[in-house]
N, C-alpha and C positions, 0 to 999 in steps of 0.2 A: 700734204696732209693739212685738214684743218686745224683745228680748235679742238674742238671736241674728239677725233680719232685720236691727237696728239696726248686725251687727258684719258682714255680709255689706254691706249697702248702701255701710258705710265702708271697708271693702276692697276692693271695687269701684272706689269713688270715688279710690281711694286710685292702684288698676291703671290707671286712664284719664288720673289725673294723670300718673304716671311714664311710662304711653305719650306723651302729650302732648309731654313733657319730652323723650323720646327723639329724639323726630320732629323737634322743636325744634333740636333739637342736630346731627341728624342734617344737617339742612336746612341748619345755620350752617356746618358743615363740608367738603358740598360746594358750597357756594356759596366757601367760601374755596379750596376746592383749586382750584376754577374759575376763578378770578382769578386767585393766583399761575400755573397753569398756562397761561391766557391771557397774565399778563403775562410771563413767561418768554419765550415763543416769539414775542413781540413784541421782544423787548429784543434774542434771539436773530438772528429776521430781519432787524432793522436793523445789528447786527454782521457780517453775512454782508453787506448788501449795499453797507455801507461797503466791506469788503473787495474786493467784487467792481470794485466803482466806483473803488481804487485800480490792483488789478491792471489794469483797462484800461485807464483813465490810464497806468500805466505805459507799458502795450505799444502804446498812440499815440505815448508819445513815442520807444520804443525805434524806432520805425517810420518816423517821423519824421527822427530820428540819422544813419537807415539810409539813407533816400531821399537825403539829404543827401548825404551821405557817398558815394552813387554818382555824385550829378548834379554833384558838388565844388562843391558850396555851404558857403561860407564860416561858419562858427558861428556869429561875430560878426554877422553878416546879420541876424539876426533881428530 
């Protein structure tokens, strides 16, 4: 090989490294957005359905109060 095959073959080598490198990175990157954004809307979901699971606690017991309170049932009854 000359001179010049020898400076082509190593800049080549050179392009498939930093591709390589690219894809690497690229690949860590959305594998990370993918988790944080998976775990996100997991953390999310479970705040909502705690929420949800109090509001209707509540509104049993608001219903509850109610039923009470018509049929004059005693509080201390319980």
């Amino acid at each position: 090989m000359n001179t010049e095959e020898e400076a082509r073959s190593a800049m080549k080598k050179q392009r498939e490294q930093e591709k390589h490198l690219q894809q690497s990175m690229l690949s860590r990157a959305e594998t990370e957005v993918e988790t944080l954004t998976s775990d996100g809307i997991e953390a999310e979901a479970r705040e909502l359905m705690a929420e949800q699971r109090q509001q209707e606690e509540s509104l049993q017991q608001s219903m509850l109060s109610r039923a009470e309170s018509e049929i004059g049932v005693p509080t201390d009854a319980q």
